[in-house]
C-alpha positions as CSV (number, residue, x, y, z in Angstrom):
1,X,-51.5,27.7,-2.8
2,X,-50.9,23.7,-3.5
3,X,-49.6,24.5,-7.2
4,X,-47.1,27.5,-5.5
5,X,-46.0,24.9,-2.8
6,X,-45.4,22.0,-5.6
7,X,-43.4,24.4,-7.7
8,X,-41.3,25.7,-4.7
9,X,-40.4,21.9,-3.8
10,X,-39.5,20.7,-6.9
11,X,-37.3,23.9,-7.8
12,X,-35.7,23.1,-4.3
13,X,-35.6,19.7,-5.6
14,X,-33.8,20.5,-8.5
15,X,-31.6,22.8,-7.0
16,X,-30.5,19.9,-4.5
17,X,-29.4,18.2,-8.3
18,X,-27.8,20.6,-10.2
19,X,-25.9,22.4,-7.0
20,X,-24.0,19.6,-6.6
21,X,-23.7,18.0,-9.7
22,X,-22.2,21.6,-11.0
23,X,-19.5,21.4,-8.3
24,X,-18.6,17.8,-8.9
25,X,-18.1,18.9,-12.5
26,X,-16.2,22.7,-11.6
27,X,-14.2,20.0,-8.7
28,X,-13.1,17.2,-11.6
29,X,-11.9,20.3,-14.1
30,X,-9.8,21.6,-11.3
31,X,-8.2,18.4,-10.4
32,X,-7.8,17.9,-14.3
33,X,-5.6,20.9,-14.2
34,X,-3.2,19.7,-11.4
35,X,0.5,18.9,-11.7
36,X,3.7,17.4,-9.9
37,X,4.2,21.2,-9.0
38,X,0.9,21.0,-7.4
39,X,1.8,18.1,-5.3
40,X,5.3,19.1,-4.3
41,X,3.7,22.7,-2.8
42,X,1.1,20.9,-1.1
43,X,3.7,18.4,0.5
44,X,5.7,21.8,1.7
45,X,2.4,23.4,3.1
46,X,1.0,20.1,4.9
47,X,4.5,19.2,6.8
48,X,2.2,17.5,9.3
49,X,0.7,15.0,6.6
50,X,3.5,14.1,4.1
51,X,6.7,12.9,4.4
52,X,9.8,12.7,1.7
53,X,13.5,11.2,1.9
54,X,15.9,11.3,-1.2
55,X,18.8,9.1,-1.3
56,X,21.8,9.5,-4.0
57,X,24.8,7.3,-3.6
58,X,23.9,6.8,0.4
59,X,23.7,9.9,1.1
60,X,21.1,11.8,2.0
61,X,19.9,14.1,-0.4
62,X,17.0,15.5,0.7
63,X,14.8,14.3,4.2
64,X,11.6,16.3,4.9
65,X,9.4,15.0,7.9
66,X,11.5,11.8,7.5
67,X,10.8,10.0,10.8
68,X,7.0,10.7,10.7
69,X,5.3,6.9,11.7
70,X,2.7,6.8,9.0
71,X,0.7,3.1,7.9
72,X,2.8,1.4,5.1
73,X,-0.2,-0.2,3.2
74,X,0.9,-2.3,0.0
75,X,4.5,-1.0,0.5
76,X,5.0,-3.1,3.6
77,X,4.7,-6.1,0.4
78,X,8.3,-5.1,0.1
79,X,9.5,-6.8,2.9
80,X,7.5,-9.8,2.0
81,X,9.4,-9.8,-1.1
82,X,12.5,-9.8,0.5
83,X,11.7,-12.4,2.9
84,X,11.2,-14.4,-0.1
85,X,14.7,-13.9,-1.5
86,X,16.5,-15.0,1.1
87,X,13.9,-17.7,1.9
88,X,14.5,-18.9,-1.8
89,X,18.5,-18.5,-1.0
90,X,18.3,-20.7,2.0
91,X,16.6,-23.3,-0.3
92,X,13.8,-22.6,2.7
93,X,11.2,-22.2,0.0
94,X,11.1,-23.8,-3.8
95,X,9.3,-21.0,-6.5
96,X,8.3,-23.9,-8.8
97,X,6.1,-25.1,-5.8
98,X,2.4,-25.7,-7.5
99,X,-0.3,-23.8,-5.5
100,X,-4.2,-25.0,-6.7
101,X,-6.2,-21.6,-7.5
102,X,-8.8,-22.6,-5.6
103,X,-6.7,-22.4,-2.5
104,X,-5.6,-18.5,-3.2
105,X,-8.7,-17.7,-4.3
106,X,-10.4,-18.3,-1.1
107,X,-8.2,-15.4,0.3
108,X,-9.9,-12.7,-2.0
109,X,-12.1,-10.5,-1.0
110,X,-14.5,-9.1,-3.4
111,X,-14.4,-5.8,-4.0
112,X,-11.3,-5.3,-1.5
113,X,-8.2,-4.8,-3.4
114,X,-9.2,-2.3,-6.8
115,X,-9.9,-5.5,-8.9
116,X,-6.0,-6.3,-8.3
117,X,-6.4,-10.3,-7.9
118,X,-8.9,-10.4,-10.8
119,X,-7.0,-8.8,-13.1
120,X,-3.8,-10.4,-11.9
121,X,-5.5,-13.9,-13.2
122,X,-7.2,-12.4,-16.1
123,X,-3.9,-10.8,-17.7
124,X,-1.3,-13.6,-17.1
125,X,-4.1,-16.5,-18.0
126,X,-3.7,-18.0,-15.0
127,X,-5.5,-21.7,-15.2
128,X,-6.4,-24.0,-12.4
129,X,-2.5,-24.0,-11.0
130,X,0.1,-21.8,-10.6
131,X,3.6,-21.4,-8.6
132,X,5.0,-19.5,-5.8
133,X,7.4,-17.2,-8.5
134,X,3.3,-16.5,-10.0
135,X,2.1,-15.7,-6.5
136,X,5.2,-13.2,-5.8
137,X,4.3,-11.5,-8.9
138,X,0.4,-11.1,-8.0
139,X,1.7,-9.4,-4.9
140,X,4.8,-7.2,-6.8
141,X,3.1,-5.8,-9.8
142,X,-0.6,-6.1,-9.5
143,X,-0.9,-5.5,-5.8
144,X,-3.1,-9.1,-5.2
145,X,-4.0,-9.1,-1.0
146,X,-4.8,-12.8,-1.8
147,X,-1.2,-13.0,-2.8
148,X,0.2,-11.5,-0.4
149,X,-2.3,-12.9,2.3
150,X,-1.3,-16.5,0.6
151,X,2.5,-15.5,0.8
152,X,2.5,-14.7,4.9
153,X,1.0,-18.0,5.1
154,X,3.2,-19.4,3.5
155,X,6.7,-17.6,5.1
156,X,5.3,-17.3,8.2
157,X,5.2,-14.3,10.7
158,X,8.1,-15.1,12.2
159,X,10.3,-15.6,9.4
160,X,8.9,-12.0,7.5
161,X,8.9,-10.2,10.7
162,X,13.1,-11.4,11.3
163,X,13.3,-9.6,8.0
164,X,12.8,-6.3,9.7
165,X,15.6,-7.3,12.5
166,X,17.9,-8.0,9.4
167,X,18.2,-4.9,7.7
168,X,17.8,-2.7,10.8
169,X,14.4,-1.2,10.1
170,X,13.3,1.1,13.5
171,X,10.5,2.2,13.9
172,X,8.6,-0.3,12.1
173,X,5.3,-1.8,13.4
174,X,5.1,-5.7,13.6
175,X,3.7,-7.4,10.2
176,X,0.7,-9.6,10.3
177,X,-2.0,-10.8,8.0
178,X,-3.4,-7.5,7.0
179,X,-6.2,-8.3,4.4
180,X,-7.8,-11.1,6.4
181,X,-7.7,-8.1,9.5
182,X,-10.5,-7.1,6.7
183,X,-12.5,-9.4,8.6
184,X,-12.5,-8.4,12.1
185,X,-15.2,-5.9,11.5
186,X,-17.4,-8.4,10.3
187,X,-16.3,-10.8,13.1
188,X,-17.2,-8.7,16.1
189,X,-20.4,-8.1,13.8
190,X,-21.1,-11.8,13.8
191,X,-19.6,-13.0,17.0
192,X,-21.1,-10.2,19.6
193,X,-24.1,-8.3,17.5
194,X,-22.5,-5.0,17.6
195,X,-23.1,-2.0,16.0
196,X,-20.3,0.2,14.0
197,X,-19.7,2.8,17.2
198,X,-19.1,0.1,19.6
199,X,-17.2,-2.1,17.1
200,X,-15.4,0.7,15.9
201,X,-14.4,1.9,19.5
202,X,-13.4,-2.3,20.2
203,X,-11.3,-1.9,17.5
204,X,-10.1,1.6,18.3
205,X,-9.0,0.1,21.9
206,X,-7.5,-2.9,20.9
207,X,-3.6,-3.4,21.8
208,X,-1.4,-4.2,18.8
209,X,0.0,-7.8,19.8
210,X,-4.5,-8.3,20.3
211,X,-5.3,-6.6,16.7
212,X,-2.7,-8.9,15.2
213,X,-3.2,-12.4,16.5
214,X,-7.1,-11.9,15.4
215,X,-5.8,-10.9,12.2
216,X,-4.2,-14.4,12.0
217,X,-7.0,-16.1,13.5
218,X,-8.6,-14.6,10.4
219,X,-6.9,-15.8,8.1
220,X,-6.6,-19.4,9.3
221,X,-10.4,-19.4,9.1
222,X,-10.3,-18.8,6.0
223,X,-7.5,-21.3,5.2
224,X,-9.3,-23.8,6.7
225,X,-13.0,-22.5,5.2
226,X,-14.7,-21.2,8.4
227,X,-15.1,-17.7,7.9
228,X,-18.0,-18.0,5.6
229,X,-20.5,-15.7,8.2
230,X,-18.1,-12.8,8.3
231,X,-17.6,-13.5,4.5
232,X,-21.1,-12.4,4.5
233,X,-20.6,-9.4,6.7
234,X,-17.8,-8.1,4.7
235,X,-19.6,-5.4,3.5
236,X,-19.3,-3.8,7.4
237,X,-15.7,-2.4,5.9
238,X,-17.2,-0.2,3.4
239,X,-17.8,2.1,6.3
240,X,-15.2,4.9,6.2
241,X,-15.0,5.4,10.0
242,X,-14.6,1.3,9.9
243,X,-11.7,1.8,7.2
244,X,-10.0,4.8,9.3
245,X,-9.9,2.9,12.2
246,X,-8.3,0.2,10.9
247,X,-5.4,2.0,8.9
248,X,-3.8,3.0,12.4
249,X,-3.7,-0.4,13.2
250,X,-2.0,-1.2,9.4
251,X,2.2,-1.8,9.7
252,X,3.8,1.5,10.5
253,X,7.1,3.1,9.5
254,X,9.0,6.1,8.2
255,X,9.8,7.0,4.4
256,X,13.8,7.4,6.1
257,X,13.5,3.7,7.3
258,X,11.9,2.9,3.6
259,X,14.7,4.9,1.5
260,X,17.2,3.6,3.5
261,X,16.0,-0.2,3.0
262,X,15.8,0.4,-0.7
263,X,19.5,1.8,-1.2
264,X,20.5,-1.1,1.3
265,X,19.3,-3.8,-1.1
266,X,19.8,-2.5,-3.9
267,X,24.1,-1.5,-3.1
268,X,25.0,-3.9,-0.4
269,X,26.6,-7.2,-0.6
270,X,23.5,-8.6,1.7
271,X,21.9,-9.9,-1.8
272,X,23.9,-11.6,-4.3
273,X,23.3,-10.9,-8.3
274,X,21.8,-13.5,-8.8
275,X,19.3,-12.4,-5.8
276,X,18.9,-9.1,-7.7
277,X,18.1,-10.5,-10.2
278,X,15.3,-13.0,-9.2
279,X,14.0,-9.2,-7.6
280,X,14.1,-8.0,-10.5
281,X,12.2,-10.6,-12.3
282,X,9.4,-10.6,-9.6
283,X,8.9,-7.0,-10.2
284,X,8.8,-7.7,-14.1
285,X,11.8,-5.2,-14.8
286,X,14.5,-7.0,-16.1
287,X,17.6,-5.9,-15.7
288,X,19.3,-4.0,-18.7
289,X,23.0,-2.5,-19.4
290,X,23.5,-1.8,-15.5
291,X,20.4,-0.5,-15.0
292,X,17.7,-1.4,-12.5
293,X,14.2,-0.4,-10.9
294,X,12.8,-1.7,-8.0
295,X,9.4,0.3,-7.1
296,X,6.4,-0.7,-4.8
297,X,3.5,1.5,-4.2
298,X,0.8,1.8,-1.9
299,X,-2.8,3.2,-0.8
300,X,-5.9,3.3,1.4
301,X,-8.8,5.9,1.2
302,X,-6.8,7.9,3.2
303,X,-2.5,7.3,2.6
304,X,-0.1,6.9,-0.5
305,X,3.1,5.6,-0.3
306,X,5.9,4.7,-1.6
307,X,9.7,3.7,-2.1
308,X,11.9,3.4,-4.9
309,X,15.9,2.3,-6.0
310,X,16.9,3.7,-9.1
311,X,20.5,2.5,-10.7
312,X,22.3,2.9,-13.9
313,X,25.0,1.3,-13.2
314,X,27.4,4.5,-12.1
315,X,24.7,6.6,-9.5
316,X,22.1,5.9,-7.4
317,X,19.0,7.0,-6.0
318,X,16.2,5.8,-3.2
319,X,13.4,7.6,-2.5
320,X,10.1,7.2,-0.6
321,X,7.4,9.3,-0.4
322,X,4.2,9.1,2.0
323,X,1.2,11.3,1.7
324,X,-2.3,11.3,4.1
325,X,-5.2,13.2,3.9
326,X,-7.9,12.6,6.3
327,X,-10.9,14.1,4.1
328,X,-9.7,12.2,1.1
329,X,-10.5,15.0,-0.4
330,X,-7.0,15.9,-2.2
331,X,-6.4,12.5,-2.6
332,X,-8.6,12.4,-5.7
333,X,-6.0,14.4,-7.4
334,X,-3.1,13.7,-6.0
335,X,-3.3,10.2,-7.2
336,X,-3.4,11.4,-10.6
337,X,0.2,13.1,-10.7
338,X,2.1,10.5,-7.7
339,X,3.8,8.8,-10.1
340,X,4.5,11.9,-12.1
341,X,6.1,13.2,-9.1
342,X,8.1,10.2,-8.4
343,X,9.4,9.7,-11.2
344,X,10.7,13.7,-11.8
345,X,12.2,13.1,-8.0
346,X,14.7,10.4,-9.1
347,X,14.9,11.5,-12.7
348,X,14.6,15.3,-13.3
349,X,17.8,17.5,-11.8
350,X,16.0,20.2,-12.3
351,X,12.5,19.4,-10.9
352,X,14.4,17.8,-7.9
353,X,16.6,20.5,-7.5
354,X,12.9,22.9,-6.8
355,X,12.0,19.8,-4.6
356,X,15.2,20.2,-2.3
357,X,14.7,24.1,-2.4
358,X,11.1,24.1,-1.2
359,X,11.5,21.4,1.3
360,X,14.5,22.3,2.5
361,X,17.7,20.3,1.8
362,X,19.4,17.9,4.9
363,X,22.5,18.7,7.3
């Protein structure tokens, strides 16, 4: 009876292995097989979840879900760029400013940003100093929260926030120090001894203007090298109910504010050539025959986004695209073919023209 009980546990046992180990494999070979096609019929059958503007030559082109509010992540790093610009214009801010490691490294957080800083120092051979133009790219084309983190310091609220006034964005949430909000977790952790439900219902409950000012309480702590015990609690964010919560409280817009923004910077007279250029330099695409590419992505377990301007020199294109999924389940594919997608939006007539047929083209 003991022998048929032990062999009925272990093949339960086993069972419990292979099961899902078989599905992960049948789950990866599907996703595998998965396409730009794929992605633009699940943006037309989850209206509720995705958004989509297309600009060409100002004019709308294709808007589908346009003024859905969803959180910006990374993407928002576009307006820090442009705060920069004109910061750098105003001779408010000098690029060749030397910036000690040391003092932006203290602003990553392991494990919190996809390896982006890391690699960021590691590709460019960055040495025991570097300058603000170094720090603008660690934000631009490797996605570096210590860069960006440093950046906001360095501009200051006030100043990046103005930028939204400028060019008219509405709605758009207020911007703050969003990586060191990493923290808060761990703070309440530290500071009150609470558990994930009631610090995940604190957070939850929090007003915005609250949310944000102990987001940049954060991040003078660690500026100033007092947030070494909720350094040590950082590990509280790796809860996924920890991380939803605090993607609602990330900056907020719409991909028609984002498109829109794009085609403004990239066509209008509010940035001279020589600013366009110095954006373009940032981003690591120089500028070639007319043509030009501004792009910034964006993600968190649960979002992508994006926004684009596309010139050769004759037409014109913005685009931004946001997607959420709140069992991260699709994600896992969709990641794959984003860029795919993107790219066949602003470049592909025929692909877009399917894209403005299934979504439904504007006025």
């Amino acid at each position: 009876m003991m022998k048929l009980l032990l062999v009925i546990i272990v093949g339960v046992l086993m069972l419990l292995i292979i099961i899902p180990t078989i599905m992960v494999y049948v789950v990866r070979r599907k996703h595998l097989s998965k396409t730009k096609e794929d992605l633009l019929t699940y943006i037309e059958e989850h209206r509720d979840a995705c958004s989509v503007t297309l600009l060409e030559n100002k004019s709308k082109l294709l808007t589908f879900n346009e003024d859905k509010e969803m959180p910006l992540a990374s993407t928002v790093k576009l307006i820090y760029l442009f705060t920069l610009v004109e910061a750098v214009k105003e001779k408010k801010v000098v690029l060749d400013k030397k910036v000690k490691v040391e003092d932006l490294d203290v602003l990553y957080f392991e494990n919190t940003d996809g390896g982006a800083h890391p690699r960021w120092k590691t590709e460019n051979n960055i040495g025991d100093e570097v300058n603000l133009f170094q720090i603008a790219q660690g934000m631009m084309q490797f996605s570096s929260n210590a860069c960006t983190d440093f950046l906001f310091h360095e501009l200051g609220a006030d100043r990046i926030n103005h930028t939204l006034t400028k060019y008219s964005l509405h709605p758009h949430s207020a911007i703050y120090a969003f990586s060191s909000a990493m923290l808060i977790p761990a703070y309440l952790k530290v500071e009150y001894g609470w558990k994930k439900a009631q610090m995940v219902q604190t957070i939850k409950e929090m007003n915005q203007n609250e949310f944000e000012n102990l987001s940049n309480m954060m991040l003078h702590n660690v500026l100033n090298k007092k947030a070494g015990p909720y350094l040590k609690e950082l590990s509280t964010i790796n809860d996924m109910t920890v991380q939803r919560v605090l993607m609602d409280k990330l900056p907020s817009s719409t991909t028609e504010q984002y498109a829109a923004f794009m085609m403004r910077t990239g066509e209008s007279d509010d940035l001279s050539d020589d600013d366009k250029e110095l954006v373009d330099r940032i981003l690591g695409r120089a500028n070639e025959s007319g043509k030009r590419r501004w792009f910034k992505g964006g993600s968190t377990a649960f979002t992508l986004t994006s926004a684009i301007y596309q010139t050769d020199g004759q037409e014109s294109a913005a685009l931004s695209v946001f997607v959420q999924d709140e069992k991260r389940y699709e994600l896992l594919w969709i990641r794959k073919v984003f860029h795919d997608f993107l790219n066949a939006m602003v470049e592909d007539g025929e692909f877009r023209e399917k894209a403005i047929s299934k979504l439904g083209n504007t006025e």
